[in-house]
C-alpha positions in Angstrom: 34.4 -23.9 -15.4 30.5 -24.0 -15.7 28.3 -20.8 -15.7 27.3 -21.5 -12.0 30.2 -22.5 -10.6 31.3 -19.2 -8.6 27.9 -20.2 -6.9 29.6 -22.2 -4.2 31.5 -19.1 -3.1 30.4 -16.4 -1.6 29.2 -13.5 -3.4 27.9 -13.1 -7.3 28.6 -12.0 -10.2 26.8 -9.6 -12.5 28.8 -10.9 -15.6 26.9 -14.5 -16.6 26.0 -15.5 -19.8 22.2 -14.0 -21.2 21.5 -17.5 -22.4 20.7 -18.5 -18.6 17.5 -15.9 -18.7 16.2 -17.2 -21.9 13.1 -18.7 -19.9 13.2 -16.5 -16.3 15.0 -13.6 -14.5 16.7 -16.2 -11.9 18.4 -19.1 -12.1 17.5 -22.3 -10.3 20.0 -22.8 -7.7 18.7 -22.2 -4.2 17.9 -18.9 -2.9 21.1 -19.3 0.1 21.2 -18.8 4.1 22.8 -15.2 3.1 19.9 -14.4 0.8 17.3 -15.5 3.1 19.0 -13.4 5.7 18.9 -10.4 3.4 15.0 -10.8 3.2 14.4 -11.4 6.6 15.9 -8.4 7.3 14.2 -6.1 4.7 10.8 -7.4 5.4 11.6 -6.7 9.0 12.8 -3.2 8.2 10.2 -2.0 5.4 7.3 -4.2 6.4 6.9 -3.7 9.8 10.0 -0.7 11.7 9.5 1.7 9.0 5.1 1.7 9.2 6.2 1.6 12.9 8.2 4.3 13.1 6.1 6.8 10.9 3.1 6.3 12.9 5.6 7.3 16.2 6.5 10.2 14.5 3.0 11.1 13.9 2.4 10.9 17.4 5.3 12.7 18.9 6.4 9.9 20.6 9.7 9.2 22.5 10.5 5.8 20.7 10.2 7.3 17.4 13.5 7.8 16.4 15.0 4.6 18.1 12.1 2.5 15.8 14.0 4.2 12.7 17.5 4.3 13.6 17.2 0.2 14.1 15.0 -0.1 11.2 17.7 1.8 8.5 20.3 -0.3 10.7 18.6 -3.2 9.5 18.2 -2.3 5.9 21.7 -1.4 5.7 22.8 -4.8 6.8 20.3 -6.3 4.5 21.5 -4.2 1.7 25.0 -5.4 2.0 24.1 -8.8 2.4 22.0 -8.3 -0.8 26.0 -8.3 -2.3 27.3 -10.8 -0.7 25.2 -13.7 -1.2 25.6 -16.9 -2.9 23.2 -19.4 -4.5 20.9 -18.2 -7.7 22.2 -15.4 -9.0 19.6 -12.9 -11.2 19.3 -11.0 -14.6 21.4 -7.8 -14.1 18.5 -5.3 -15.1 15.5 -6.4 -13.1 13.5 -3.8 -11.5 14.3 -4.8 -7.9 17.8 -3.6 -8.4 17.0 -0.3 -10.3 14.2 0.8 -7.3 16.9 0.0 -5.1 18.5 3.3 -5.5 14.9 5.3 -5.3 15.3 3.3 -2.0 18.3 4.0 -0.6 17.6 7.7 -1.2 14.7 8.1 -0.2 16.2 6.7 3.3 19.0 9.4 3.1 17.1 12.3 2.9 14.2 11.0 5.3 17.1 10.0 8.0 19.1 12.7 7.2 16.6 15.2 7.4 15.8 14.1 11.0 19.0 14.5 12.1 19.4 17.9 10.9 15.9 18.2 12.8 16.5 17.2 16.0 19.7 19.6 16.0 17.2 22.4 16.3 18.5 24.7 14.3 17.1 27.9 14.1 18.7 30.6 13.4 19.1 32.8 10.2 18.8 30.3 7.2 17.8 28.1 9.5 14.6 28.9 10.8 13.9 30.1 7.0 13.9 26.7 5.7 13.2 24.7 8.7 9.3 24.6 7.8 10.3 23.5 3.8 12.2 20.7 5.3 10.1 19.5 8.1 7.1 19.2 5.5 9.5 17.1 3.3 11.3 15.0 6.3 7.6 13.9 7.0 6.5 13.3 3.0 9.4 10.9 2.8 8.9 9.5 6.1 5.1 8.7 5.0 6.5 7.5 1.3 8.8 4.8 2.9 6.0 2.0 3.6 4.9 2.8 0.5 8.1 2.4 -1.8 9.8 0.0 0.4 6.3 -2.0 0.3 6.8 -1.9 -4.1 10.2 -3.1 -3.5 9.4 -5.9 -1.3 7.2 -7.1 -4.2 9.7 -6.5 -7.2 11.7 -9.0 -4.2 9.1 -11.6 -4.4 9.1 -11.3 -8.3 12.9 -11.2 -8.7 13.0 -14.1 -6.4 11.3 -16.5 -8.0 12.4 -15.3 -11.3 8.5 -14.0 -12.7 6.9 -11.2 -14.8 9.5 -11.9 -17.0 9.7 -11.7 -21.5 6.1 -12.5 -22.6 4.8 -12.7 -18.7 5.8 -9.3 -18.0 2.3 -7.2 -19.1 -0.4 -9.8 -17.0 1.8 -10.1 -14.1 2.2 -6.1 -13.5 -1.6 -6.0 -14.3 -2.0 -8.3 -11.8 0.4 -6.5 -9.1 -0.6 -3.6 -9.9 -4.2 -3.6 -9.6 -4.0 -6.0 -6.7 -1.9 -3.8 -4.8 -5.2 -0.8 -5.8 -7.5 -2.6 -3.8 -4.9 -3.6 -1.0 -4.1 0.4 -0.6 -7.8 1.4 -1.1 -8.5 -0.8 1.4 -6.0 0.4 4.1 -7.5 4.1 3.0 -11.0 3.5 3.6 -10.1 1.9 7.3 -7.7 5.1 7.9 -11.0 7.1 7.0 -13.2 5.1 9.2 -11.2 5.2 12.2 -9.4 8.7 12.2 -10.7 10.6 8.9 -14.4 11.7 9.4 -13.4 15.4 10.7 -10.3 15.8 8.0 -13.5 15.3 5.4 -15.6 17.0 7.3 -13.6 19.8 7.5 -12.8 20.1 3.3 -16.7 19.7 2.3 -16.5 16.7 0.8 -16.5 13.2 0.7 -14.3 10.1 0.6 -16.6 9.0 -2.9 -15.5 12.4 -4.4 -11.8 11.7 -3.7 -12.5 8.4 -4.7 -14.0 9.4 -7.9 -10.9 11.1 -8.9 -8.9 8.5 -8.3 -10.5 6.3 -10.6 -11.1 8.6 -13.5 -7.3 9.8 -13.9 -6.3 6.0 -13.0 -8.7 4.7 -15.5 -7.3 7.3 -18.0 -3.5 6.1 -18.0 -5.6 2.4 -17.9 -6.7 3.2 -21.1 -3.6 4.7 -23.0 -0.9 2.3 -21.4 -2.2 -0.9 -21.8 -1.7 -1.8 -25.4 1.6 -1.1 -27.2 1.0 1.2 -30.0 2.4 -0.1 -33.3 1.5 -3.5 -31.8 -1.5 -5.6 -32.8 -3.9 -5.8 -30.4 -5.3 -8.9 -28.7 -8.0 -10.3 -25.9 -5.7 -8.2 -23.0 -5.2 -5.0 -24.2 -8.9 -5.2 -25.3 -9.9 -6.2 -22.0 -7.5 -3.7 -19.8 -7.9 -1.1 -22.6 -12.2 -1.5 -21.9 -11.7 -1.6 -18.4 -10.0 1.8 -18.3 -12.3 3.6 -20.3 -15.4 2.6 -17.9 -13.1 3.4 -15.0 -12.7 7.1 -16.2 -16.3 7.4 -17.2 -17.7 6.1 -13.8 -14.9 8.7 -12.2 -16.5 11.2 -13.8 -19.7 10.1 -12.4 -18.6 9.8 -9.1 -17.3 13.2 -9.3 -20.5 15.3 -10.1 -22.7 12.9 -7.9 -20.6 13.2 -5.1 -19.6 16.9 -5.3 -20.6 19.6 -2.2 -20.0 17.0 0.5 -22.5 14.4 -0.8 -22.3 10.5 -0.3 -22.2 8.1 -3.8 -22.3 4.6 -4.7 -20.8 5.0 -7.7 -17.1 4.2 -6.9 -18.6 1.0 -5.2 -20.8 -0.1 -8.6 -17.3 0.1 -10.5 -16.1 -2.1 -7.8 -18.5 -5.0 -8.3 -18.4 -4.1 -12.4 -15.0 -4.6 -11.8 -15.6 -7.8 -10.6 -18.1 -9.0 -12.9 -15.1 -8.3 -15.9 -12.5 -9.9 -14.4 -14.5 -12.9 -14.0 -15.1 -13.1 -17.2 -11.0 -12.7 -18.1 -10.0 -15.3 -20.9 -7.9 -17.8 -18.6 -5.1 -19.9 -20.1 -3.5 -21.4 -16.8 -5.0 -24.4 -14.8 -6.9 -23.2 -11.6 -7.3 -19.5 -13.2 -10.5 -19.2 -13.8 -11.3 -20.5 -9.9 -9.1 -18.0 -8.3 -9.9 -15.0 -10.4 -14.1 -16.4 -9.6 -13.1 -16.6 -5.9 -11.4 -13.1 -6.6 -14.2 -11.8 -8.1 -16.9 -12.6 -5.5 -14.5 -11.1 -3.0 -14.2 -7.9 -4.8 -18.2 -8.2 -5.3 -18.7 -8.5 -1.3 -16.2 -5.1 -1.1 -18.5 -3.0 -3.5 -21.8 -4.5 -2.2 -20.9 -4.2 1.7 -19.7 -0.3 0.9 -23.4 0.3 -0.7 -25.0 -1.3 2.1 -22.8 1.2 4.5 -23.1 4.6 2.9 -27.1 3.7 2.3 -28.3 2.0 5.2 -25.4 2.2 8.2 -23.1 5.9 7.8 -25.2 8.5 9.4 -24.7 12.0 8.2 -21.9 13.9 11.0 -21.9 11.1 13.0 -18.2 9.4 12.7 -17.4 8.2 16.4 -19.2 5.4 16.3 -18.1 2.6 14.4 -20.6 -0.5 13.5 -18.8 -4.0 12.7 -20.4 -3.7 9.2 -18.2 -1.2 8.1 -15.0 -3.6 8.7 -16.2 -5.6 5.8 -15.6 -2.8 3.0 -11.7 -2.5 3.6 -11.7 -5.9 4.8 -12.8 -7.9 1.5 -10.8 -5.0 -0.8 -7.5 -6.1 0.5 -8.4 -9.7 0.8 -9.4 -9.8 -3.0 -6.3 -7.7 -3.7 -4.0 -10.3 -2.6 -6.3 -13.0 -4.5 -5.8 -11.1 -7.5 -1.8 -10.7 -6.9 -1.5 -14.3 -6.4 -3.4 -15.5 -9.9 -0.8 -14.6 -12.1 0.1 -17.6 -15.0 3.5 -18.1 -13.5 2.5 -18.5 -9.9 -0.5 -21.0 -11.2 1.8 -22.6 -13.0 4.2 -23.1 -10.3 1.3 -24.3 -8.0 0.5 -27.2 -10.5 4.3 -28.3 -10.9 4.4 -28.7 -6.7 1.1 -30.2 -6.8 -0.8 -27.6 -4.8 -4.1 -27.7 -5.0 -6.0 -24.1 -5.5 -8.2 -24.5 -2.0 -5.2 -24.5 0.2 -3.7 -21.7 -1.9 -6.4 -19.9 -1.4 -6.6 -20.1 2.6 -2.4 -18.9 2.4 -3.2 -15.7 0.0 -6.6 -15.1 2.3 -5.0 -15.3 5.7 -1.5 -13.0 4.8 -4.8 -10.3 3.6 -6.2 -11.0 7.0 -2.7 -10.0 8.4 -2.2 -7.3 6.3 -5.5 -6.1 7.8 -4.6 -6.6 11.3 -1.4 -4.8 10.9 -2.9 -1.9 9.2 -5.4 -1.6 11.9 -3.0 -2.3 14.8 -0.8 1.1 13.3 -4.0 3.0 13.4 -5.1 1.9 17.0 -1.9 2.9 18.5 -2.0 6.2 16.6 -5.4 6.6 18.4 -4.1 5.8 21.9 -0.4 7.6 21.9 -2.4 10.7 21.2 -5.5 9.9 23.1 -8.1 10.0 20.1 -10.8 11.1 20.6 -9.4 12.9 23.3 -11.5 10.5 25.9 -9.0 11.8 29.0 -9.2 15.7 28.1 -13.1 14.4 29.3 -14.7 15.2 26.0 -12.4 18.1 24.7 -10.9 18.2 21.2 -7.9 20.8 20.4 -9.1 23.6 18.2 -7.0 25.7 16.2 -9.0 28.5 16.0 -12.3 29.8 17.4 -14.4 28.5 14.9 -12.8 25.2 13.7 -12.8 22.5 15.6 -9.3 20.8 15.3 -10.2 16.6 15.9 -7.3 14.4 17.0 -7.3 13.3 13.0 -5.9 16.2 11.7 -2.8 15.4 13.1 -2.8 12.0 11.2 -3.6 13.1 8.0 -2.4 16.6 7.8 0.7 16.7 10.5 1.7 20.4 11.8 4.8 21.6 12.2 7.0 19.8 14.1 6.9 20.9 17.5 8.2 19.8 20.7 5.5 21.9 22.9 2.0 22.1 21.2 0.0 25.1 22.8 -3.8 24.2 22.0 -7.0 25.4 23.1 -9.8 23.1 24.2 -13.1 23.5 23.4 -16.0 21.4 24.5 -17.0 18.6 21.9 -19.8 16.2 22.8 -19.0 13.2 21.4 -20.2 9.7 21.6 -17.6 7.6 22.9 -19.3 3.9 22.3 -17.0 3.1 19.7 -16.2 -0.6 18.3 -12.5 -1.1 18.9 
């Protein structure tokens, strides 16, 4: 019997012989109906019913916990089918199978925790640790996009058998900051739509979050990206260079941009950014015109953001939207899926199908401009369940106190407690309600 033959059954087995991984993670029998099934489902589930159901929640609303009792329903089925499948089978120690488990807890507590929730138990211990746990049923219920999001990607990856032996250091480089720009994107559109009064509020300003961001990111950039005891070549000299600007423009952005104050200095790393990774050593066919068509993306990101805070933001003014300021988070997250689709495998792969780059291109471009829609589609019906910016109280905005002015925002960046009957006062607010939807 072959090493493949319990292929034509179902299920897999764990036990195969290491020599079929010499070359890749997966082995190249066809991915299966049951296999396909089991991605269709956790795409479903993580990609779309989870984002669903957290923005729901956010809002209060009735359909909330329907959206994630059929989403874990759905990612239960899909993790069972995950066992049962037939067709290429996959190394046994692959990060998609390890994050698994973060998964699947992460689902337990979140799920659990709302049950326990909706008991309303208050009494004695109860009503002591009620407040702990609502805090943490919504942290995980705001972490599940995010992790099942990194293990849909360790799925793609797994998949096809990539980032695997001497491919495994460019291909999380590439995921990784791909998926930076992706999420940065998402951020800045959150902040455009819904976060002007959660900034206003702290004193300062998205560049000064920003800026931190960048400086500790550029720091582990710049101790994790060559092996010590290794000898060093073109990478880790250019991902080692690149995290050392990184932190030192952070720490830029942070003085500049401290007491409230606008900066461009978080968009100049952007296009710097750019400018280096155009010049990356490329050893793949079609490289070096992805990673150009990446980079001119990425430059149009950092340039349209300088145009905005210079020429378009107006200081306490964040009700009104111009289209301009769709382009920022709109060209990040299209050049962060350029840049997670240049890998040397994927390249390679392209060549040995006999795709050209162009229509490669227009694929990788379009699922950005989807991502983008989807994003903004969770945001928009954030703004309408809880009637931001409060157009039918007829220009009132809930208030929390008698000097702070409590926007609709608040409520998607820094939840309450969770109650069932919220008792607000409204205070006049004159706000401008021509906004670009």
């Amino acid at each position: 019997m072959s090493e493949h033959d319990h292929d034509s059954g179902m299920g897999h087995s764990h036990n195969l012989d290491p020599s079929l991984f010499d070359e890749s993670a997966a082995t190249n029998e066809p991915i299966g109906l049951i296999m396909t099934l089991h991605i269709a489902f956790m795409v479903t589930s993580f990609g779309i019913l989870y984002p669903l159901g957290m923005v729901l929640g956010l809002a209060k609303n009735k359909w909330h916990v329907p959206t994630q009792v059929l989403a874990s329903t759905l990612f239960v089925i899909g993790y069972f089918l995950a066992h049962a499948h037939n067709g290429r089978n996959y190394e046994p120690h692959i990060a998609h199978r390890w994050f698994a488990d973060i998964v699947i807890w992460t689902v337990l507590i979140q799920f659990g925790l709302g049950v326990y929730l909706k008991l309303h138990l208050e009494k004695s211990i109860h009503g002591r640790i009620r407040p702990a746990l609502v805090k943490i049923h919504k942290i995980t219920g705001a972490a599940i996009p995010v992790i099942g999001y990194v293990q849909i990607v360790l799925g793609v990856i797994a998949s096809l058998g990539f980032c695997y032996g001497d491919h495994t250091g460019q291909c999380l480089a590439h995921f990784i900051m791909g998926s930076s720009f992706v999420g940065y994107g998402i951020l800045l559109l959150l902040s455009l739509r819904v976060g002007g009064p959660w900034l206003l509020r702290r004193g300062q300003s998205q560049e000064w979050y920003d800026s931190w961001v960048i400086m500790l990111w550029g720091i582990v950039n710049t101790f994790t990206e060559h092996r010590w005891g290794q000898p060093w070549n073109h990478g880790d000299y250019q991902h080692t260079s690149m995290g050392i600007i990184w932190w030192a423009a952070g720490l830029v952005g942070i003085v500049l941009s401290r007491n409230g104050k606008r900066s461009v200095i978080p968009s100049v790393l952007i296009i710097l950014t750019a400018v280096s990774f155009q010049g990356h050593a490329q050893h793949v066919a079609n490289s070096g015109a992805i990673h150009s068509y990446f980079g001119y993306m990425l430059m149009a990101g950092g340039l349209s953001r300088i145009i905005e805070i210079c020429f378009i933001w107006k200081e306490g003014q964040y009700d009104t939207i111009s289209p301009w300021q769709y382009l920022p988070p709109l060209t990040l997250i299209l050049s962060g899926l350029l840049f997670m689709g240049s890998t040397e495998e994927q390249l390679g792969l392209l060549a040995y199908m006999g795709i050209d780059i162009s229509s490669y291109m227009n694929v990788l471009l379009s699922f950005g401009l989807v991502v983008f829609l989807f994003a903004f589609c969770l945001i928009y019906l954030w703004e309408k369940l809880t009637h931001y910016p409060n157009h039918n109280n007829e220009g009132y905005t809930e208030v929390d106190s008698e000097n702070t002015i409590l926007d609709a925002s608040s409520a998607f960046l820094e939840d309450d407690d969770d109650q069932d009957e919220d008792a607000v006062e409204l205070k006049p607010t004159h706000r401008n309600n021509n906004r670009y939807e």
